[in-house]
N, C-alpha and C positions, 0 to 999 in steps of 0.2 A: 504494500500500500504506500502511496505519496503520500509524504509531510506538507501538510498543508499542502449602496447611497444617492372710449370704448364707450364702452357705453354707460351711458347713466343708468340708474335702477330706474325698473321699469314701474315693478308692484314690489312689494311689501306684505305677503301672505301673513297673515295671524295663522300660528296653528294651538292647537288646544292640547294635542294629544299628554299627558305625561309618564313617564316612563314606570313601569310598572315597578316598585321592590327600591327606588331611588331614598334612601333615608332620610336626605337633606332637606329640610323642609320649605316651602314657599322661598324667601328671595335670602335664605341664610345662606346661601350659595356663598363662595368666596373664590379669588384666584388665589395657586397655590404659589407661593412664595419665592421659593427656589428652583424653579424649574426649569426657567428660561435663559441663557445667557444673557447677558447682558446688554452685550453688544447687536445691533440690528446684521443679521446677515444681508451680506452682498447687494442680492440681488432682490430684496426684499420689495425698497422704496420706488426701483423701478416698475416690475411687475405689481407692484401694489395701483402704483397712480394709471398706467397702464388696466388695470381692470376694473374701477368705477373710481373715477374721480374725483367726486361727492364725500366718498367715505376714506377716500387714504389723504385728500387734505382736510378734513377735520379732523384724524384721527379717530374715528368712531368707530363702532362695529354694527353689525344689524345684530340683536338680539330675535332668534327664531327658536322655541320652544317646540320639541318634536318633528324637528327637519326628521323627513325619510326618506331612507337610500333611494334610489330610481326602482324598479323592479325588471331583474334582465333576466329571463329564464338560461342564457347559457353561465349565469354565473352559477347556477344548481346543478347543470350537463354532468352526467357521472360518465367516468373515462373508463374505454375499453379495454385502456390497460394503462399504467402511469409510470412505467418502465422503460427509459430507452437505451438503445447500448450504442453511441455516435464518436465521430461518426467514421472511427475504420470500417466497421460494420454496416452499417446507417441502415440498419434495422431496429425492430422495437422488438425487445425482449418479452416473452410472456412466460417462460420458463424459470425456475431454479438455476440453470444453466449458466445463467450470468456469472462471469468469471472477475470479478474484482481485483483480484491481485495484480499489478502493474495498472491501474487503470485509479483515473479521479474520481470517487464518490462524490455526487450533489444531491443532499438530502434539503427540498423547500418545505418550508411550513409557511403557512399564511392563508387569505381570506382570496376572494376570486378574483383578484387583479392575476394569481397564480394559477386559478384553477379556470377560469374561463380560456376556451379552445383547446381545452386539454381531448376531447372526444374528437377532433381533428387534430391534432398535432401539432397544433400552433396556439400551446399555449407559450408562457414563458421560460417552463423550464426546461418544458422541450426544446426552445431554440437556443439556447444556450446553448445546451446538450450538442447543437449540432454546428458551435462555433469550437467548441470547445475537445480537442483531441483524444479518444481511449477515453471518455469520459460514459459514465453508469448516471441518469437522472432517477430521483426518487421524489414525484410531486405529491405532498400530502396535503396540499390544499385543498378549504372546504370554505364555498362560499359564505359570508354572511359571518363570519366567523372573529372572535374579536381577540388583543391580546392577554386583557382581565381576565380575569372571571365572571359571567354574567351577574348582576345579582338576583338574577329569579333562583341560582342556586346557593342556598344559603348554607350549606356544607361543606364547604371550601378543604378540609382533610386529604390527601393523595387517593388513599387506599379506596374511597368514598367518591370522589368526582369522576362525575360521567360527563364533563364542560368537552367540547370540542375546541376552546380557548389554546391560547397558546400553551397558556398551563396543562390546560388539560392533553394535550399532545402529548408535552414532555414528560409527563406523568406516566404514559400510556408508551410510550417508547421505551421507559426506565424502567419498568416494570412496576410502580409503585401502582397504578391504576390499572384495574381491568380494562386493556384496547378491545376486548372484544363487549361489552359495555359502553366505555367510551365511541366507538364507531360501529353500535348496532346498524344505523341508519346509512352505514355506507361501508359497505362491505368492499367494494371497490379501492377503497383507502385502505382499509384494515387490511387486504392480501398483498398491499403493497408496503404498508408499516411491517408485514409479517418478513419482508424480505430486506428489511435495515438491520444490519449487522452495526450498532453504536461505534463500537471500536476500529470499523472501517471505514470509517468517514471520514472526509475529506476539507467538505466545506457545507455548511448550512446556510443557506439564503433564509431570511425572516422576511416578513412584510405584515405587519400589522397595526391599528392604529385608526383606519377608517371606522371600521364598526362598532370603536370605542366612544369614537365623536358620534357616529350617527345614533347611539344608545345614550348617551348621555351619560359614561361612565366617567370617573374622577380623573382626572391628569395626574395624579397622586395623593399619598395620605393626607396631606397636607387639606385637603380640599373633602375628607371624608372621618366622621371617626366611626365605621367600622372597622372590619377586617381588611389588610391592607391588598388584599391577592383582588379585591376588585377596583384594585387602582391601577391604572396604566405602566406609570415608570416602575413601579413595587411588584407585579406579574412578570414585568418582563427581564428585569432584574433577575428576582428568581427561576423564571424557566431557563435565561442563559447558563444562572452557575449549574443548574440538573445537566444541562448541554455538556459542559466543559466537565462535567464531572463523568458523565459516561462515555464521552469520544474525547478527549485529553490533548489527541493530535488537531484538532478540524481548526481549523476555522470559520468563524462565525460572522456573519454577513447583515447587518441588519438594518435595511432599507426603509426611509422612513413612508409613510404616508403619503399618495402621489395629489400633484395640483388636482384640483377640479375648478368646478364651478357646478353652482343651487341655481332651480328653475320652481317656479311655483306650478300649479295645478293646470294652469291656460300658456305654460311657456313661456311664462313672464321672468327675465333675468331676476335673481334676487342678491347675487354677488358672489364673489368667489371665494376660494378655501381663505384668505388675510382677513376677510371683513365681518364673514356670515359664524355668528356665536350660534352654538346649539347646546343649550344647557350650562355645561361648564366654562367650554372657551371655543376657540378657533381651532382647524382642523390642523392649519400654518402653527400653533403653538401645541398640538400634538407631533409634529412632526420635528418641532425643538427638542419637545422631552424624547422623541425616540435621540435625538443625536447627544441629548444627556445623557440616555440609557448607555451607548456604544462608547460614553467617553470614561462612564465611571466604571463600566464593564470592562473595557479594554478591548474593545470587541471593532472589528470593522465597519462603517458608517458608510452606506451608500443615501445621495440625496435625490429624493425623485421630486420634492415639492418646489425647490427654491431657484431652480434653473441653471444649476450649476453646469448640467452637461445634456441643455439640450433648450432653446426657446420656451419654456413651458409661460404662458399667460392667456387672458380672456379673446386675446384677437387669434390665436392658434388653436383652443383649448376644441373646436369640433372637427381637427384635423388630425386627432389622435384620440380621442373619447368619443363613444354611442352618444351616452346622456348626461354628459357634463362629471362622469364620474368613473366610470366602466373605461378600460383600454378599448380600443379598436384595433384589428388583426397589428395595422402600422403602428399601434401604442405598444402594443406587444414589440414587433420586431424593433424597433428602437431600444426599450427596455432592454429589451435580450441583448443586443449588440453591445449595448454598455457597461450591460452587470456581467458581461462576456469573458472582458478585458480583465476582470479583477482574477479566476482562477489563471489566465491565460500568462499574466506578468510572472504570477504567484509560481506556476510549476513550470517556467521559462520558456513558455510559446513563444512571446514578443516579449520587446523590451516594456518594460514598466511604464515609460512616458506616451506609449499609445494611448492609455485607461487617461494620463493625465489631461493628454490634448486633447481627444476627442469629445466634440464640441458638435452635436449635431442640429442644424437648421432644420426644422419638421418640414418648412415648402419644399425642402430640397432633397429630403432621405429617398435614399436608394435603396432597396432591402437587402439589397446583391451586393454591393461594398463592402470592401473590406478596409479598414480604416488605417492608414499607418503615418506615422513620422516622418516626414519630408528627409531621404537619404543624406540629403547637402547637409541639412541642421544637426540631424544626429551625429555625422562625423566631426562640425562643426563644435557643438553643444555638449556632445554627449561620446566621447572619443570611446572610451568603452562596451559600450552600446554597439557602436557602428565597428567596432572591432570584431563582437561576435555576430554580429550580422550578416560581415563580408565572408566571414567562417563557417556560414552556416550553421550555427548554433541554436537557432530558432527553428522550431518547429511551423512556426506559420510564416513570422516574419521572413520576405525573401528579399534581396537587394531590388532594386531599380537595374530594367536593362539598358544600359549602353545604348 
């Protein structure tokens, strides 16, 4: 085995709904305190003013009481198989047969940004899979799925959760919780949990955080005084060290919460993930606490909210999303291409500065590109790099022909 992130508001929906089993009463609510850096990311002020106006120069938010998710039937699509072996092979594995040893383990866990296209092959972690050399995909993603623990379940114990949460995953993978319990309702996951061997793992992709916001779970304790496993930062905390404690070698990958944008009932814009509060906060300051989580964890930080490695804001946002929130096939193959880069540097495909530079413009993606570092600059820049390059060192990366 290998060792080893426009327009002005239209309507203003009132919704009533409230979240069922939520402790907090009427407007005791509070923001949690520590959660946030400090400092305003990057690309924050720009994509801010860029998706309504109105609200990123007053500084406001839209306060919306029971936003809910869009409803996409392929984010529930159960996969025919969620096994692939790419791509020497570039077949899909549905046997035991899969041979692991010499080969990258990617075990995903997350909600249907992961699991959507997976009953066509084009979800996320199948493309990867098929950027990514000798590599073995293991997609355990289950839509609608969140990184808390719900609080309709008020038993929060290992032995005792049946949560399909992130917790409850890692529970069910470690053995502390019955998976065959935890994933009664999707068997299709369970035969594919059944074939993760912990200790042969490679690299774990996480993606959680949306379902947290659209439930109205806590950002952190800070913000709840119950039990802390239905707090955002404090669940995911704890399923990493379960992670690191049964796979010792992997690497852990944990992608925050991707841009969207809220539409009300008639299609009326209501604002995007910086402005639009649902219960606790913004979906942009769940996607701070995930880059808290990865920094107090030690853990890797991929960014899908804040634009760091790819145009994400309101005037692009239905050039890669269904309904302001879902991937579309092209959301997917961008994702993939990028979270690509991270095992590809990691087990010496390419050089490391590919994952850096790449930068991709959504009008312009290509799905068939392959993205590399300008030859001149890396010998340039990066004399090392273009040392094993000219040597052939790299499995993907090839020189520029003469």
């Amino acid at each position: 085995m290998k060792k080893r992130y426009l327009t002005a508001i239209a309507t203003v929906m009132t919704f009533v709904t409230v979240i069922t089993g939520c402790a907090l009463q009427g407007d005791d609510t509070q923001k949690a305190t520590e959660y946030i850096n400090d400092e305003t990311e990057s690309s924050d002020a720009s994509t801010a003013m860029s998706a309504v106006d109105f609200a990123s120069e007053s500084g406001s938010t839209i306060v919306v009481d029971g936003l809910m998710e869009p409803v996409l039937e392929e984010a529930s699509a159960s996969a025919s198989t969620s096994v692939v072996e790419t791509p020497a092979a570039a077949t899909v594995a549905t046997t035991e047969e899969v041979k692991e040893q010499d080969k990258t383990v990617m075990v995903f866990m997350g909600d249907s940004q992961f699991a959507n296209g997976r009953s066509e092959g084009t979800d996320i972690p199948h493309l990867i899979g098929e950027r990514v050399p000798d590599s073995v995909v293991y997609n355990l993603g289950i839509g609608g799925t969140t990184g808390a623990i719900e609080m309709t379940t008020s038993d929060v114990s290992p032995e005792k959760l049946v949560s399909t949460s992130f917790l409850g995953m890692t529970y069910a993978l470690s053995g502390q919780a019955d998976r065959n319990n935890v994933l009664s309702e999707y068997p299709e996951i369970l035969e594919t949990m059944n074939k993760v061997d912990p200790k042969e793992v490679d690299y774990y992709f996480l993606s959680y955080g949306t379902n947290d916001f659209f439930l109205g779970l806590p950002l952190d304790h800070t913000q709840y005084d119950g039990d802390s496993m239905h707090c955002f930062y404090d669940a995911m905390c704890t399923g990493i060290d379960k992670l690191k404690e049964i796979s010792p070698d992997a690497t852990i990958i944990l992608l925050t919460p991707f841009y969207g944008v809220y539409y009300d009932n008639d299609n009326n814009l209501i604002g995007d993930t910086y402005i639009v509060s649902n219960y606790f906060d913004t979906l942009a300051n769940y996607a701070r606490k995930s880059k808290n989580v990865a920094e107090d964890e030690n853990v890797e930080s991929f960014d899908a909210m804040f634009g760091t490695h790819c145009d994400l804001y309101i005037d692009t946002a239905d050039q890669y999303l269904i309904d302001g929130v879902h991937l579309t096939l092209t959301g997917r193959q961008i994702f993939a291409r990028l979270l690509a880069h991270l095992p590809n540097y990691m087990e010496k495909y390419e050089p490391s500065i590919y994952y850096d530079t790449d930068y991709i413009k959504i009008s312009e993606f290509d799905p068939d590109e392959y993205y590399k570092y300008r030859d001149d600059m890396l010998k340039e820049y990066y004399p090392d790099y273009y040392e094993k390059l000219i040597n052939g060192e790299y499995k993907l990366a090839k020189p520029d022909e003469e």
